[in-house]
Every structure is written in C-alpha cells, then in structure tokens.
C-alpha positions as a LaTeX table, in Angstrom:
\begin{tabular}{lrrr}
\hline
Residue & $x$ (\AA) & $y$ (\AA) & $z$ (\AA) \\
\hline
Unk1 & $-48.36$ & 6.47 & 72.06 \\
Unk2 & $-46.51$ & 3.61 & 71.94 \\
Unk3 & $-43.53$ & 1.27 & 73.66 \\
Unk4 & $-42.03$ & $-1.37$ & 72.17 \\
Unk5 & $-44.32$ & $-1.76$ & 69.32 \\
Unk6 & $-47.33$ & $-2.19$ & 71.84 \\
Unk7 & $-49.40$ & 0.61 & 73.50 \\
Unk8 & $-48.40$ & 2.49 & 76.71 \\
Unk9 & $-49.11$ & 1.55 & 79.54 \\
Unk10 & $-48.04$ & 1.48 & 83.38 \\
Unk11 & $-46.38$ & $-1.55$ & 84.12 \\
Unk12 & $-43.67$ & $-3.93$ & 83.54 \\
Unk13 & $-44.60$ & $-5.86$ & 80.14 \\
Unk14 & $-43.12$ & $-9.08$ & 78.51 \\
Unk15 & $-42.75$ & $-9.16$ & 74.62 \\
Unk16 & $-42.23$ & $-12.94$ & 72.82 \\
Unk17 & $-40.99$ & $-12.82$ & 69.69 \\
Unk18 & $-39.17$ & $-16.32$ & 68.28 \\
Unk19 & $-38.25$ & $-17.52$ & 71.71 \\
Unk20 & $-36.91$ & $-14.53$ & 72.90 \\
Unk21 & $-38.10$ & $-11.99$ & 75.12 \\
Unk22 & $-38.07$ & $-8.40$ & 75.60 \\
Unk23 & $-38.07$ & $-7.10$ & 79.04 \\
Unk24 & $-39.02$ & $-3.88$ & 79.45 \\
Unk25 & $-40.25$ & $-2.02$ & 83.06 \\
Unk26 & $-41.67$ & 1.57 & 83.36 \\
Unk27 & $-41.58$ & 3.57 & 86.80 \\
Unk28 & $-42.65$ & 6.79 & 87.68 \\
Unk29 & $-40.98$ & 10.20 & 87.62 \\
Unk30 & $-41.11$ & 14.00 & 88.09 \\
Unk31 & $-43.14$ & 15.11 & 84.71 \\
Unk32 & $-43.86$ & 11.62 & 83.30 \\
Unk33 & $-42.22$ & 8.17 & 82.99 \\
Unk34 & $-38.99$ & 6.69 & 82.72 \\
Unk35 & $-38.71$ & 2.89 & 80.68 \\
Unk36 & $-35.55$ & 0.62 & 80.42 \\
Unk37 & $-35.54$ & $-2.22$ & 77.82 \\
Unk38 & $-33.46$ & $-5.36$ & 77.77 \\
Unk39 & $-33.34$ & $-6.23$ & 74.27 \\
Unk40 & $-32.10$ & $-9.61$ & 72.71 \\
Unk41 & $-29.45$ & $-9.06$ & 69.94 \\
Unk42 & $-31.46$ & $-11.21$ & 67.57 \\
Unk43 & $-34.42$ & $-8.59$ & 67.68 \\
Unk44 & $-32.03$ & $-6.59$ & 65.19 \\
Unk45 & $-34.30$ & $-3.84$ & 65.18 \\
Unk46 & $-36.58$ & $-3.02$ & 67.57 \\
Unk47 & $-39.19$ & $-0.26$ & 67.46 \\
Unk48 & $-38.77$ & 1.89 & 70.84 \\
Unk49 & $-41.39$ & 4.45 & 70.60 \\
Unk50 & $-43.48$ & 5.63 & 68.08 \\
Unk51 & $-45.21$ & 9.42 & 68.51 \\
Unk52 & $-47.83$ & 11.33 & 66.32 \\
Unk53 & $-45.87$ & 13.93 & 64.16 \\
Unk54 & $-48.38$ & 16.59 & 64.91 \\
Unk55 & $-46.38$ & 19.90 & 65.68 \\
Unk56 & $-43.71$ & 18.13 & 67.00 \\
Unk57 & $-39.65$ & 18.22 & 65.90 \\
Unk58 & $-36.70$ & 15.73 & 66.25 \\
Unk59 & $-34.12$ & 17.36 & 68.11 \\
Unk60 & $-30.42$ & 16.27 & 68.51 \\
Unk61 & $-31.21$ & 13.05 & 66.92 \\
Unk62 & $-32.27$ & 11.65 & 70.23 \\
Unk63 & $-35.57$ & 12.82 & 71.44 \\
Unk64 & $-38.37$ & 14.32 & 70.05 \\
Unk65 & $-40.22$ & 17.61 & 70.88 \\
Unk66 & $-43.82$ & 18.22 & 70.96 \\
Unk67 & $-45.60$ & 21.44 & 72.21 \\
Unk68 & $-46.18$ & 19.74 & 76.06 \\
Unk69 & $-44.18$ & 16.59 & 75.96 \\
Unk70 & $-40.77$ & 15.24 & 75.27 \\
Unk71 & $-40.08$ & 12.11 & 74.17 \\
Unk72 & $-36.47$ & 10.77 & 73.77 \\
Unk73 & $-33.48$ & 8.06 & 74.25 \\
Unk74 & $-31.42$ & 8.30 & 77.93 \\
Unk75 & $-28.95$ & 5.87 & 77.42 \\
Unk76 & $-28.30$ & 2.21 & 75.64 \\
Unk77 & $-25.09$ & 0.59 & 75.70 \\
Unk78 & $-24.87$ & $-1.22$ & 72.24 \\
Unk79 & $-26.12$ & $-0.74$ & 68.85 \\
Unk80 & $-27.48$ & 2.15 & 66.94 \\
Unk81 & $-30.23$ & 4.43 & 67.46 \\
Unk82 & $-32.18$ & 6.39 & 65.19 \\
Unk83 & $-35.38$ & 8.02 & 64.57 \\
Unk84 & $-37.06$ & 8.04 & 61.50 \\
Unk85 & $-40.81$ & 9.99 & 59.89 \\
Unk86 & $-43.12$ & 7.58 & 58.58 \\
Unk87 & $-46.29$ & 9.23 & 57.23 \\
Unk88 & $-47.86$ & 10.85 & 60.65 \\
Unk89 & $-45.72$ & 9.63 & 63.23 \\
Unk90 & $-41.81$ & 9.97 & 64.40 \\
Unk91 & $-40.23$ & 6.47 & 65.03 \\
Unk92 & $-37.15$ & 5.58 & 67.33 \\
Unk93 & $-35.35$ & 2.30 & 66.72 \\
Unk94 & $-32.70$ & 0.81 & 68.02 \\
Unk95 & $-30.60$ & $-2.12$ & 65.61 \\
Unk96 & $-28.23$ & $-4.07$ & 67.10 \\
Unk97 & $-25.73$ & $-6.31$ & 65.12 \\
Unk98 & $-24.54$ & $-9.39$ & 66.58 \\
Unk99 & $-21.04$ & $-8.58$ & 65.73 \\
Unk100 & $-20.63$ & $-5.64$ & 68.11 \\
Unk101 & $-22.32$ & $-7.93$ & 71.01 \\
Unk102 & $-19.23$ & $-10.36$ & 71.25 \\
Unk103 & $-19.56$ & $-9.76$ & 75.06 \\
Unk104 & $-23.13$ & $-10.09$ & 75.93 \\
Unk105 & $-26.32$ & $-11.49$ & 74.34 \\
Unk106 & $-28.79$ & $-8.51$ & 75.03 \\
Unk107 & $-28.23$ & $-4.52$ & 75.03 \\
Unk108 & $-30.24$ & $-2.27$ & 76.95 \\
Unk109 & $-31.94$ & 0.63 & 75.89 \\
Unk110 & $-33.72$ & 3.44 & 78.36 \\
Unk111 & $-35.85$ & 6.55 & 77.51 \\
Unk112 & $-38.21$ & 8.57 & 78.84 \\
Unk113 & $-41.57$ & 10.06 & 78.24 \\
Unk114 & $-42.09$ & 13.84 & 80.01 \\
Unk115 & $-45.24$ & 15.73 & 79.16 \\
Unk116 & $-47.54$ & 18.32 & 80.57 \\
Unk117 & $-45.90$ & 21.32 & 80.82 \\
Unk118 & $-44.39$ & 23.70 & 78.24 \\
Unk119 & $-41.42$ & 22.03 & 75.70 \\
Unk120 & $-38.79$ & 24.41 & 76.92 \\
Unk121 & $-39.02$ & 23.36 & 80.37 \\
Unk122 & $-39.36$ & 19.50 & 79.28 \\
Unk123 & $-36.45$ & 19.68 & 77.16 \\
Unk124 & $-34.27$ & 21.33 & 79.90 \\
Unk125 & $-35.18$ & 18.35 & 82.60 \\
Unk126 & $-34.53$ & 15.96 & 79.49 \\
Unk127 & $-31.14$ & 17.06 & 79.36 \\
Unk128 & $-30.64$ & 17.13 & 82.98 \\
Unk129 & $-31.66$ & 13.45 & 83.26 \\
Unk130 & $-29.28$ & 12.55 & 80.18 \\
Unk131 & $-26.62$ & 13.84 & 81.82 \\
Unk132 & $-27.94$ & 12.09 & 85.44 \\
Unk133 & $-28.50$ & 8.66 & 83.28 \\
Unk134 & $-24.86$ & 8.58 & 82.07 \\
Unk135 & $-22.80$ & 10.77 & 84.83 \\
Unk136 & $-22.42$ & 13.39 & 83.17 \\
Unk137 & $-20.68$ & 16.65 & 85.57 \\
Unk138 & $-21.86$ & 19.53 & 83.77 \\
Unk139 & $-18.63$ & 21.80 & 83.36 \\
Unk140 & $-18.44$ & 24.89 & 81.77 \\
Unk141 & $-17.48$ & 24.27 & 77.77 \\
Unk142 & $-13.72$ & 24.39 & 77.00 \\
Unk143 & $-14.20$ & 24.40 & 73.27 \\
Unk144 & $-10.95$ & 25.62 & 70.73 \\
Unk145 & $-11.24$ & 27.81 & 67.88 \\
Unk146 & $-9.77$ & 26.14 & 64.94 \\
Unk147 & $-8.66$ & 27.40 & 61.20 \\
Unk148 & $-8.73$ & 24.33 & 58.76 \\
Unk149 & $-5.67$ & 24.59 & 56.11 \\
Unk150 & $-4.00$ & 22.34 & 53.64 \\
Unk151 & $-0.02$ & 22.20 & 52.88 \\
Unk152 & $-0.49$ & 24.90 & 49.82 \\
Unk153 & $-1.19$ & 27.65 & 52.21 \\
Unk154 & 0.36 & 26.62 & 55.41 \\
Unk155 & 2.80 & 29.19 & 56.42 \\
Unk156 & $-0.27$ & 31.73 & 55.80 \\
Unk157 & $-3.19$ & 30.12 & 57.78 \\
Unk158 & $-0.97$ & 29.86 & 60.90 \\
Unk159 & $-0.09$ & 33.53 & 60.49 \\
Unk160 & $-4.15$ & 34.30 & 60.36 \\
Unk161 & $-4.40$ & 31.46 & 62.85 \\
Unk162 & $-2.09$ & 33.09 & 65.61 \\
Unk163 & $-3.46$ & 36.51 & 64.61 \\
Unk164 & $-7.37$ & 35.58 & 65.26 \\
Unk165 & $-6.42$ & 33.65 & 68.26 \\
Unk166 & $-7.27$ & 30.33 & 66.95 \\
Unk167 & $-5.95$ & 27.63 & 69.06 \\
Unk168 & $-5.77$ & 24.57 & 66.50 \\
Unk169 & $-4.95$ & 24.06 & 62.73 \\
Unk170 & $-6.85$ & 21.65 & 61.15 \\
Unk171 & $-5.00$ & 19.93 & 58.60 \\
Unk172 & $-7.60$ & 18.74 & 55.79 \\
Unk173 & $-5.33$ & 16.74 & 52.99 \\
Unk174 & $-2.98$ & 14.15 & 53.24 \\
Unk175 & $-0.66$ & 14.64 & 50.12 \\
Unk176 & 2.20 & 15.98 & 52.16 \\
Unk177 & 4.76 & 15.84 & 55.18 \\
Unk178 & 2.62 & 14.87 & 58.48 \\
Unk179 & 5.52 & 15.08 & 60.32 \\
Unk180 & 6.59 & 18.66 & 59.23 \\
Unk181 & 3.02 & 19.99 & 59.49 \\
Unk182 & 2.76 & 18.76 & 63.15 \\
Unk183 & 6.58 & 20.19 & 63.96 \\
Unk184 & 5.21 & 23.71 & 62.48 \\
Unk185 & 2.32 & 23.66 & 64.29 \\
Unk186 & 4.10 & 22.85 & 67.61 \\
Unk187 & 6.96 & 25.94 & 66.86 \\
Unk188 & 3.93 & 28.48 & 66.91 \\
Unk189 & 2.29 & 27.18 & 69.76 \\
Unk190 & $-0.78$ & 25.42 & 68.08 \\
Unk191 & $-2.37$ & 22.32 & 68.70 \\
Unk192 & $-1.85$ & 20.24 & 65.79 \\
Unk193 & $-5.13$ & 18.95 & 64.15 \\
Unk194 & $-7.10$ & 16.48 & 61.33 \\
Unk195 & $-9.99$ & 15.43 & 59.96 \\
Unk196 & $-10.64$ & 11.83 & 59.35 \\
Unk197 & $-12.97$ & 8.94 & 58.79 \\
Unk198 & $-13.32$ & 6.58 & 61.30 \\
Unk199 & $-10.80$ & 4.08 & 60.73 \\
Unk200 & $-8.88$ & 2.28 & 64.37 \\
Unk201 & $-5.73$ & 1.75 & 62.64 \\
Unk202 & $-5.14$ & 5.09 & 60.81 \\
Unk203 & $-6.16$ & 7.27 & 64.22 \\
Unk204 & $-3.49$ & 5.05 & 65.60 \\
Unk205 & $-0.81$ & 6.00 & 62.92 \\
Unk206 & $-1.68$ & 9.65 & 63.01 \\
Unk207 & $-1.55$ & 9.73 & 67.12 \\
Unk208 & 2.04 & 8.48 & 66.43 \\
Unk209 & 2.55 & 11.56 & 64.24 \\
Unk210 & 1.87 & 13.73 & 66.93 \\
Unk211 & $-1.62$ & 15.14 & 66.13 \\
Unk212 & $-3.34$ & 16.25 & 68.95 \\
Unk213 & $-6.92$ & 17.25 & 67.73 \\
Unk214 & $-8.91$ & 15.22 & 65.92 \\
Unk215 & $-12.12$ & 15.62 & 63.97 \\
Unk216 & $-13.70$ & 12.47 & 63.25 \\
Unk217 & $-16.40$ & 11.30 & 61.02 \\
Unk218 & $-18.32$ & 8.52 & 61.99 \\
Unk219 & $-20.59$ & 6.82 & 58.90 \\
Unk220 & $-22.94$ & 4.55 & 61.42 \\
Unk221 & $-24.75$ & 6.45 & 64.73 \\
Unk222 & $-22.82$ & 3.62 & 66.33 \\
Unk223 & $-21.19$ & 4.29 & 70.35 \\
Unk224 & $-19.35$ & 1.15 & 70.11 \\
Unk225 & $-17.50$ & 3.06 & 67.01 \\
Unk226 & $-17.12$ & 5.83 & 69.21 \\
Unk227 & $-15.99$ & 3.94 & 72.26 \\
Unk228 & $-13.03$ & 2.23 & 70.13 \\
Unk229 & $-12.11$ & 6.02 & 68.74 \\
Unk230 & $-11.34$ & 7.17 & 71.98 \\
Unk231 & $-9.52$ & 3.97 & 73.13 \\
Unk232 & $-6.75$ & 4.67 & 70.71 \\
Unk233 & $-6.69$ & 8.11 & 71.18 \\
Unk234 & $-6.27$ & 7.55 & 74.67 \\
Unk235 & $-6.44$ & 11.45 & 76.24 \\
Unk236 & $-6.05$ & 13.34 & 72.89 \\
Unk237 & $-8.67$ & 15.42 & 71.50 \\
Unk238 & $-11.85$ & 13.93 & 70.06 \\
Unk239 & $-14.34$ & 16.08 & 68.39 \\
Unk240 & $-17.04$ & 13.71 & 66.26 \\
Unk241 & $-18.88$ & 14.05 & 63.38 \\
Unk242 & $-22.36$ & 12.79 & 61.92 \\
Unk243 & $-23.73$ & 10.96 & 65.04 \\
Unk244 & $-25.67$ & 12.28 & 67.97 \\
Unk245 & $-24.87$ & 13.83 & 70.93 \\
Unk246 & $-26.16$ & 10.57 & 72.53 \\
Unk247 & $-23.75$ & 8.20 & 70.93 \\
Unk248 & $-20.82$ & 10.69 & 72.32 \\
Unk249 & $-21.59$ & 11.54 & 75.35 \\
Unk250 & $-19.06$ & 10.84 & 77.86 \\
Unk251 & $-16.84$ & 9.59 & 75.29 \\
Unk252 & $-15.72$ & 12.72 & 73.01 \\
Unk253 & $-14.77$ & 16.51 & 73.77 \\
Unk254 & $-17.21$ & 17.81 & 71.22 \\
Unk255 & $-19.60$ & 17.51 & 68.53 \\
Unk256 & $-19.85$ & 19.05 & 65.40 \\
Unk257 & $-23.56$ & 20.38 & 64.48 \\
Unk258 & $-24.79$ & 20.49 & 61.07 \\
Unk259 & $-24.70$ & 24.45 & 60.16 \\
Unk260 & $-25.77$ & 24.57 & 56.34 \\
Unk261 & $-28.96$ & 26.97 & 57.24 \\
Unk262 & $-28.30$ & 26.97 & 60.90 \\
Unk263 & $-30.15$ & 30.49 & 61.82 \\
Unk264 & $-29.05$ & 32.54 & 64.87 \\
Unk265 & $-32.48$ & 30.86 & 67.29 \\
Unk266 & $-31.29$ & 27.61 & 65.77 \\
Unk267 & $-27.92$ & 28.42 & 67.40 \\
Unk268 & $-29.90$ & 29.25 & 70.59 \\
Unk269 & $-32.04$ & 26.03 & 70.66 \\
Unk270 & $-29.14$ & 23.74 & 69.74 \\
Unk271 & $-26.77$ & 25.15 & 72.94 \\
Unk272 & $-29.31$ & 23.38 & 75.21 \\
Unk273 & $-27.13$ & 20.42 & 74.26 \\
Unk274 & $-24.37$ & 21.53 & 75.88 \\
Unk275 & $-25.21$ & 20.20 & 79.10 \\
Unk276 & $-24.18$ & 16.98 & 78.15 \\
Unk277 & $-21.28$ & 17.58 & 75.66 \\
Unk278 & $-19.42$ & 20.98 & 73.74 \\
Unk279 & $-20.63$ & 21.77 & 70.95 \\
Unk280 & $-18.57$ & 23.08 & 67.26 \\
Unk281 & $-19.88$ & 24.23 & 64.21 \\
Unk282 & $-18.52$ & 24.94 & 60.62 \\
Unk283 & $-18.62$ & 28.21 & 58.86 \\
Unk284 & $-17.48$ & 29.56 & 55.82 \\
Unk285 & $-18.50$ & 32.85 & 56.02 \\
Unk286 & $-20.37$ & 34.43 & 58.61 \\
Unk287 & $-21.87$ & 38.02 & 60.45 \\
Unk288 & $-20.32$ & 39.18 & 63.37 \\
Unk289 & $-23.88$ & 38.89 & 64.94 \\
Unk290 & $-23.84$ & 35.57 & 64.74 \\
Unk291 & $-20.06$ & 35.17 & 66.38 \\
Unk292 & $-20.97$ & 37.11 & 68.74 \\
Unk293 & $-23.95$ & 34.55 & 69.65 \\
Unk294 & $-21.60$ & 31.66 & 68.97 \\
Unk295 & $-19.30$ & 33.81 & 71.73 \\
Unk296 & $-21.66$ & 34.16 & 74.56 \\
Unk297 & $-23.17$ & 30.35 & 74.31 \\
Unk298 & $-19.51$ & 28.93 & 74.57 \\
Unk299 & $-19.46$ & 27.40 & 70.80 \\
Unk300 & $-16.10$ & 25.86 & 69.47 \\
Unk301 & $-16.26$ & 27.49 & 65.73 \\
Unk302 & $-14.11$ & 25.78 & 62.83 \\
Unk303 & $-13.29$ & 28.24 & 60.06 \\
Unk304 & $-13.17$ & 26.97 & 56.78 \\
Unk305 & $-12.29$ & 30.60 & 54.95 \\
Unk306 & $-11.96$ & 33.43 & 56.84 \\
Unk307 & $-11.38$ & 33.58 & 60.46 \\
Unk308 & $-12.23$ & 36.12 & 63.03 \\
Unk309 & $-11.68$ & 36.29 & 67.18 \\
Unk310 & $-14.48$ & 34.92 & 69.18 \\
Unk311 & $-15.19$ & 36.85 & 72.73 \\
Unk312 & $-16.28$ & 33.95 & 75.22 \\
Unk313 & $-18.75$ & 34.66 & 77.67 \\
Unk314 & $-17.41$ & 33.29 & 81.53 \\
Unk315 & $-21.11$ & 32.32 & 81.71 \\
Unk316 & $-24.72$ & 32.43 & 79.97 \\
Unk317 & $-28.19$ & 31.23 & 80.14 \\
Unk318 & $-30.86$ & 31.16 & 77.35 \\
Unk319 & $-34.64$ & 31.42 & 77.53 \\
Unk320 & $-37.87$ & 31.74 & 75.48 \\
Unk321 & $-35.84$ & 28.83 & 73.20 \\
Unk322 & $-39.33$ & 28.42 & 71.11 \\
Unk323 & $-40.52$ & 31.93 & 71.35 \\
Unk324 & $-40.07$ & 34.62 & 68.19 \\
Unk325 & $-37.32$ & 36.52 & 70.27 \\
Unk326 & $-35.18$ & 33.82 & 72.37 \\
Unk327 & $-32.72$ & 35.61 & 75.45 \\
Unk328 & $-29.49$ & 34.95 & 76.41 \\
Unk329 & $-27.85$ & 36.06 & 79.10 \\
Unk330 & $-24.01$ & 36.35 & 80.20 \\
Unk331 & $-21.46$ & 37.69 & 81.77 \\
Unk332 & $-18.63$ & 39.02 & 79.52 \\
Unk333 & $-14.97$ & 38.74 & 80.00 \\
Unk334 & $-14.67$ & 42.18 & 82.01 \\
Unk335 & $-17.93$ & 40.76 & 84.47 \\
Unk336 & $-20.21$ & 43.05 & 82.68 \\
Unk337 & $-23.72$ & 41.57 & 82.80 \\
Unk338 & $-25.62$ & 41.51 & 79.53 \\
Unk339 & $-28.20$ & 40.25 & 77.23 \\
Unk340 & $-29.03$ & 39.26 & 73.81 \\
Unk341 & $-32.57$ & 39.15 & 72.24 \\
Unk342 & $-32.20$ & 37.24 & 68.92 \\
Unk343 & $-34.63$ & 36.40 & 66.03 \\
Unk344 & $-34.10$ & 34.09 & 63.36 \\
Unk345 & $-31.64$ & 36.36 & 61.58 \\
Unk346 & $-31.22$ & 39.70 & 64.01 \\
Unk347 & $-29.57$ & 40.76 & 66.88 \\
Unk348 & $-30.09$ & 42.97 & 69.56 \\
Unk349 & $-27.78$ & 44.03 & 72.75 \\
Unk350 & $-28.97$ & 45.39 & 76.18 \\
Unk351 & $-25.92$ & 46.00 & 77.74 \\
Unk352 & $-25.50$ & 46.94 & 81.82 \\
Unk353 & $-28.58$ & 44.92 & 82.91 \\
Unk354 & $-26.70$ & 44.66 & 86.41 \\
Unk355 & $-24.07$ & 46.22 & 88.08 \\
Unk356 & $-20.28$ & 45.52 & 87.54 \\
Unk357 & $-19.54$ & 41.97 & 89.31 \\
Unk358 & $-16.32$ & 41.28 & 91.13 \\
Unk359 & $-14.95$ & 37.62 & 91.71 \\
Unk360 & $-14.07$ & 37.12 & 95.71 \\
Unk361 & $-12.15$ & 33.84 & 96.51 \\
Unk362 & $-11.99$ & 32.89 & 99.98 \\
Unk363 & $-10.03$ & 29.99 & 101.68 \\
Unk364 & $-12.60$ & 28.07 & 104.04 \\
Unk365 & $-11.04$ & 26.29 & 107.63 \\
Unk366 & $-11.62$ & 22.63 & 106.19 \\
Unk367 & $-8.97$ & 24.16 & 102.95 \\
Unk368 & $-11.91$ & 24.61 & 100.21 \\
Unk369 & $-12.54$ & 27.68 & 98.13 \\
Unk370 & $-15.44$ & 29.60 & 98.22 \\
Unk371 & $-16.19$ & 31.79 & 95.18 \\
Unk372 & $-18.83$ & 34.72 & 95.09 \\
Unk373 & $-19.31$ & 37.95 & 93.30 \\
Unk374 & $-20.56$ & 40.65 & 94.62 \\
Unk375 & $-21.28$ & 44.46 & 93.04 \\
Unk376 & $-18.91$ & 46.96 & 92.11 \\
\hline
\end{tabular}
C-alpha cells in the first residue's frame, strides 16, 4: 500500500518536491490508521493512496472496499477528489487549482486506512468517523417525494402529485412562466422545485422566483462549488447531483445516486451512506418491491413517469450488506416490527418479528423528554 506516492509506513514523513513540502502525519486508531496531509496548492495533483484492485470496489466515490479493509477520504477542505483504476490498482487523488485557494496556500486532505475485520463492519466505522471528522449529527432522513413535470402537463402532474402524496414538483424546462409555475405550486400546497446546472448567478435569480427545492448538477467533484451553492441559497433546499457524498456533506440536504441498473442489494449497500447525508434516486418505472425497500431505508424518490406513495419506515437497520440475502429491519408507521430479506432482484417480508411497540413520552424534573417503547 501506499501514501502519498511513497510506501506506508508509521510515522510522520516529509515529501520535497520543487521547494515545497508535503506534510503528512499518521496516528493510530481503533481498526487501523488515520493520516492528515497538508498539501501545497502547486502540487496540483497529488496521489493520496494507491490500493491493489484485487476483489475490492469503489464505493460512494470516496473510499474503497476490500474483503478486510477499507480504505477512503475523511475530509479535505479544498480541491477535488477522485479515484481512478489504473491496470491493478485503485488510485485516490486530490487536484487543487490555485484559483479556488485565494485564501490560503495549502489544503488539507485526511483519510484513513481500517483493515482486519470483515468489510461490512469496516465500512460502518468508516462512516461513523466521516461523520465524527466533519460533525456530522446523525438525524433520522427527512427526504421529499418529488414528481418532475414541465409547463405542457402542469395542471395534471400536480393532480397525480397531490394524489400520490408527493411533496415537491420539479419543474424540468425553462420555456415558460417561472413565476406562475411557482404561484401554482404554492395554491396546492407544494414545494416549488428545479433542476439546474451549477451556475451562482442563475440559483440566485431563481431563489428570487420563489423556488424552494433545488436539484443541482455539479460538472467538477468540487466542495468549494458546493459551498458557494448553498451560500446563495441560503436555507432553501439543496439536493446535488454528480459529486460524492464527500464533497456534500454538511453542505446539502441530499444526494442524488446514480440508479440506471441500481438492483434492490445495491439499494441496501448504498443506504449505509445515509449516515452522513439523505439520499434520492431517479426512477422511471419501477416494482412495488423495490418502493417498498426505498420506503423502509428512508430514500427521497424523484419520479420521472409514473408516481406511486412511498410508506416510510419511523426506523430501520440493514445487515449482511455483502451477503446473497442482505436484512433490513424497521419499524412501520403503525410500530409494527418487521423485516425484509432481499436479493439482487427479490423480495421477501417476515412480518410480526416482535410484539406491537407503543411510544411513552415522559417529562423528566430537569424539563427533558424521555422517550421509550415498550410492548403492547
């Protein structure tokens, strides 16, 4: 394995390279090693750590997943990151461009290497120190169901919106009345909604319109793109598009996952990413197996044809991510416990795994709340 372009190793290492130097320091940690880099802008591209590709998968565009070890980016607060195959090994770079570093001379890059113990289990504590790396509170998902819609069909796409339940229309073409499409929207209580390129000015002009929901594709993996997004949209929503969940984190209230041959364990795996940002995915049409998955793992689901009402779990967990036959299990809305064993393109229910559960609140002397269930 590899750091920096030089082999691993315990340590704190200096790297010359025209003058400049890279600082990089490794310490210890539960399950392997975390490293932090301080990397001079005129590096431009620096190669961060380079595995063997043997049985082992990029995941989120951010780390990558071999069967005992985990390799992947925490945090970095400038540039782009990436990770690219070259013949037997997976490559993550980060490329700064002196542009974006008005501010500073260096940007600073951390990851972590976990191994030992079986990938699910890796990737989970990944997650977890993702989330601990940038301050992340993990919050159950509050992701919208949203019907995209042009100005032909208007009038019926918010009748199938309202009647599925959707939340938000997603306006998709621009050759028409902004201002009446956002007023309609408003009269039948939805959130008003578009999908745009990243472009600081036109967000601006469209947050004057009155949108409230915004889909946003950005061309470069780039957080300082990100960062100015959600500086103009100040509080509205921000769901993103063609980066990873790294370059939004903390930034966005969702990203939009790839679907074109997304199977329903793909669906599984991919909801591990929730615990560090809510997760949407495009459909055009789909099997009410794999709603109902998209349902209990808290998915925000943008219809692009047909919709259809998604049942949200109140809570879920997911195991055996890498087995043939992953689990999930939830609690419904009516607090009925149950579970879902899932293949790559079958589902099956167990319902009444547990008793009925029934939320107590109580008010505690020092004026807190204490929730608990107990069985029915």
């Amino acid at each position: 394995m590899w750091v920096y372009g030089l082999p691993f190793q315990n340590g704190v290492v200096f790297h010359d390279r025209d003058f400049n130097t890279l600082r990089f320091s490794l310490r210890k940690i539960d399950f392997g090693y975390a490293i932090k880099g301080e990397i001079p802008v005129s590096f431009k591209r620096v190669e961060v750590f380079k595995v063997k590709a043997d049985s082992a998968q990029v995941f989120g565009k951010m780390c990558v997943v071999g069967p005992d070890f985990v390799v992947g980016f925490l945090k970095y607060n400038g540039g782009t990151i990436e990770i690219e195959k070259q013949k037997d090994y997976l490559v993550g770079y980060l490329s700064c461009c002196e542009k974006d570093f008005e501010e500073r001379s260096c940007s600073e890059a951390s990851f972590v290497i976990l191994q030992g113990y079986k990938r699910e289990f890796l990737l989970k504590e990944y997650l977890r120190l993702v989330a601990r790396e940038n301050e992340i509170v993990l919050t159950p998902s509050s992701s919208f169901t949203v019907l995209t819609t042009g100005f032909r069909d208007l009038d019926q796409r918010i009748f199938e919106a309202k009647n599925c339940g959707c939340q938000v229309l997603l306006l998709r073409e621009l050759e028409g009345s902004l201002e009446d499409f956002v007023r309609k929207c408003r009269n039948n209580d939805l959130l008003a909604g578009i999908e745009v390129e990243f472009e600081p000015a036109f967000l601006e002009k469209l947050r004057k319109h009155g949108f409230q929901f915004f889909e946003v594709f950005f061309e470069e993996n780039d957080r300082n793109h990100v960062e100015k997004a959600r500086r103009v949209l100040k509080d509205l929503v921000l769901v993103a598009k063609g980066v990873s969940p790294l370059t939004t984190i903390a930034l966005t209230d969702g990203l939009v996952l790839k679907n074109s041959k997304m199977s329903l364990q793909d669906l599984v795996k991919n909801s591990l990413l929730q615990k560090i940002t809510p997760l949407y995915v495009e459909v055009d049409d789909f099997t009410e197996e794999w709603l109902k998955v998209c349902g209990a793992l808290g998915y925000g689901v943008i219809f692009n044809k047909r919709a259809d009402r998604v049942d949200y779990a109140k809570v879920s967990c997911v195991g055996k991510v890498y087995a043939q036959q992953c689990e999930i299990i939830y609690l419904d809305k009516n607090n009925v416990h149950k579970k879902f064993l899932v293949s790559k393109d079958s589902l099956r229910t167990e319902d009444e795994l547990a008793p009925r559960l029934v939320k107590h609140t109580k008010l505690r002397q020092d004026g807190r709340f204490f929730h608990f269930y107990d069985e029915r």
